[in-house]
Every structure is written in structure tokens, then in C-alpha cells.
C-alpha positions, 0 to 999 in steps of 0.5 A: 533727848530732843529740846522742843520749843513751841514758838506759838500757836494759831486758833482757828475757831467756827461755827459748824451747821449741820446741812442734814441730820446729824448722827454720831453715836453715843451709849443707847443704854437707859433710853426707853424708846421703843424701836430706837437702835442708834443713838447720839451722844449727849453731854450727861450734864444737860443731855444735850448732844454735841460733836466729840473732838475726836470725831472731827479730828478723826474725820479730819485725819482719815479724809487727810490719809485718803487725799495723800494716799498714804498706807493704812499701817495701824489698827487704832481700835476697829479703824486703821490709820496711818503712822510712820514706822520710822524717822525716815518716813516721818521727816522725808519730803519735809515731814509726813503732812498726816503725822506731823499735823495728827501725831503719831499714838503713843503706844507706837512711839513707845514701841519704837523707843522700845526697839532702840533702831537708829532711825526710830521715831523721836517720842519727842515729836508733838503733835501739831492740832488740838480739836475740842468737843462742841457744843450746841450754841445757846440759840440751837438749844433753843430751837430744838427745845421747840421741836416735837419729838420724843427725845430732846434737841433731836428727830428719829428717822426710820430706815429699811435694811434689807436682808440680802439673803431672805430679801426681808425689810428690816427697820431700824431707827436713828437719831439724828440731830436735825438739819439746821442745827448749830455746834459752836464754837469748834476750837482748833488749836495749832501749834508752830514749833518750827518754820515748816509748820507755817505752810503745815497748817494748810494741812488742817485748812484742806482738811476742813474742806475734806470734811466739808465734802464728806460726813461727820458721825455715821450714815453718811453714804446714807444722807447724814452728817453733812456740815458747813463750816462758817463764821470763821477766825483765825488768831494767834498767841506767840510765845514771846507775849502769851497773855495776848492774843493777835487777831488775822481775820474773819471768814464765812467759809473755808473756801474764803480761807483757804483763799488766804492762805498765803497772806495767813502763812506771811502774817504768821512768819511775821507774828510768830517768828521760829529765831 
């Protein structure tokens, strides 16, 4: 059995404003709107829509994938992803920057701790990021409260598909949150359980900037889902003093944090020591 230690963690919170319509899909059923095909997900308790951490960290972890170039190895659902079949792989070249930050499932640890091979994936390696689900903040609640739609905190935007066969328009209807709207604030949560993962949290910052780049949610080959994170911070707890947390800096864009990496991973060294 293999000790784990987690000697800090650093959180990065911000705001993400959505520079287009957002669209990230929820369960249609019970709506009453005529024509309404796709619509987003909401919170039961208030209705109001907000970006699942799971989407963020999704998008984070598949753009990661792409920019390394890593194989798509694992059907996870009706994706596929990338996941290190054995401890080589998983630890070569200093660790694999997609599992080590993004973890490995649990059912393939188990698959193989099941296999009994020499060089097996430890089930006891943690995965390094935590992404919560986000809400709206009190002043987009507000301003969408404003809006003159047929459903609440959202627009209806109408598209043509177009049949490739009969050559037929068909229409269909999205809703999206609109353009302008703000979610906040996003948690990330990291963890630093050895040395190495001080420069790993470049990982989660190039991610950002990856997303930032491409979309969130669906039809974003189409217009939707383009965000910007903004009114970022970067904080700390050790394991030494917990109960207190330790303040880097502020940041109004990923580009400036990223900027800083470098003063960011020696602040880190120095407040979260790994000895």
C-alpha cells in the first residue's frame, strides 16, 4: 500500500463571462415551449442555469489531450479519453501531465489492481484538480430577471439543419444563456502532494487558456459557448496551518497569470513545502 501526503492545496477562483450564448444541455422534459429542442441545464431549486464542474473539467481535460496529442484510449460514456494503461506510462517523462492532473476513472484502476501486473497503475495515485459547479452571480440573476423571453435567465435562438439528402430546412431551437452573462465564482481546487506538482499546475492554467480558445457546452463550431475568465485569485492552505489561508495575487485574465507562473510555482515552493 503507497502512503499518500497531501502537503497543500492551491485555489484558483474567477469569474467566467460568457462572450456568446451559452448552451450546455440539461433534461428537456416538463418544458412546455413549443418548438424547444435543447435545453440548458438549471439548478431545481431556483431554476437558474449554471456550468456543471464537470463540463468545465471536461473541456479542460479533452483540450489538454489534444494539445499533447496523447491517444484516446478509453470510452468514458459516449466520449473517449485518455488514460495511462500502466505505471510506466503514467509516471515516464515525469508523470503524464492528463492523468496525473485529471486522474485516472476509477473502474480502470480497479481493472488494473484486478490484473495483478508488475507495472499496474497504484489505485492510490489522487487526482490533482477539483472543479465546482457554477453559478450565476447575484447581479447576472438580476439582469436576466430583465430579459423578455419565454423562459427565465435565457434566449431561444432558432437554427437550420439542412437534410443532406432531401436538401430540406429543417429548424430547430436552442437555448442558450445569453451573451454577457456571468458564472461566479468558479473554484478550482489543486492539490500538491509531491515537488512535481508545483510546475503540474501549469497544466490547469494552459487549460484555461485552451478553453478560453474553444467553447464550453454544444454548438460551438456554431457561435455558442465562448467564455473569458476574468477577476482571478490564487490562494493557498498548507497542511502544516489549514485553518488559514495564504493570498498570492489577483489577476484579470488568464494570459496575466500565466504571465506569472514562474513567481506563482517559487511562492508555492516556499508556502507549501513537500519535506
Amino acid at each position: 500500500m503507497t502512503d499518500i501526503t497531501m502537503y497543500g492545496r492551491v485555489i484558483i477562483t474567477a469569474e467566467i463571462e460568457a462572450m456568446t450564448g451559452l448552451h450546455i444541455g440539461g433534461n428537456s422534459t416538463g418544458l412546455e415551449i413549443g418548438g424547444l429542442d435543447k435545453a440548458v441545464i438549471r439548478n431545481p431549486r431556483n431554476n437558474e442555469p449554471y456550468i456543471p464542474g464537470s463540463s468545465l473539467r471536461g473541456k479542460m481535460r479533452s483540450q489538454t489531450e489534444k494539445v499533447l496529442g496523447v491517444s484516446q484510449n478509453t470510452p468514458i460514456g459516449q466520449a473517449t479519453i485518455h488514460v495511462c494503461k500502466d505505471n510506466d506510462a503514467y509516471v515516464k517523462n515525469g508523470g503524464c501531465p492528463v492523468c496525473t492532473v485529471f486522474g485516472v476513472p476509477a473502474d480502470e484502476g480497479d481493472k488494473n489492481k484486478d490484473k495483478k501486473k508488475e507495472n499496474e497503475i497504484k489505485v492510490a495515485k489522487p487526482t490533482r484538480l477539483v472543479v465546482r459547479d457554477v453559478s450565476l452571480t447575484p447581479d447576472s440573476v438580476k439582469d436576466l430577471s430583465k430579459i423578455n423571453s419565454e423562459l427565465r435567465f435565457s434566449e431561444l435562438k432558432t437554427e437550420v439543419a439542412i437534410d443532406r439528402v432531401t436538401s430540406a430546412a429543417v429548424p430547430r431551437t436552442l437555448e442558450r444563456v445569453p451573451a454577457g452573462a456571468v458564472f461566479g465564482p468558479a473554484e478550482l481546487v489543486f492539490g500538491i502532494y509531491e515537488r512535481a506538482d508545483y510546475g503540474r499546475l501549469k497544466t490547469v492554467i494552459q487549460a484555461l487558456q485552451l478553453v478560453e480558445d474553444d467553447y464550453v457546452g454544444g454548438a460551438g463550431s456554431r457561435g455558442s459557448g465562448k467564455v473569458k475568465f476574468k477577476a482571478i485569485k490564487v490562494s493557498a492552505r498548507k497542511r502544516a496551518d489549514y485553518s488559514n489561508t495564504m493570498d498570492f495575487q489577483t489577476f484579470d485574465s488568464v494570459q496575466e497569470l500565466a504571465n506569472a507562473f514562474d513567481a506563482l510555482k517559487q511562492w508555492m515552493e516556499t508556502n507549501i513545502p513537500t519535506e
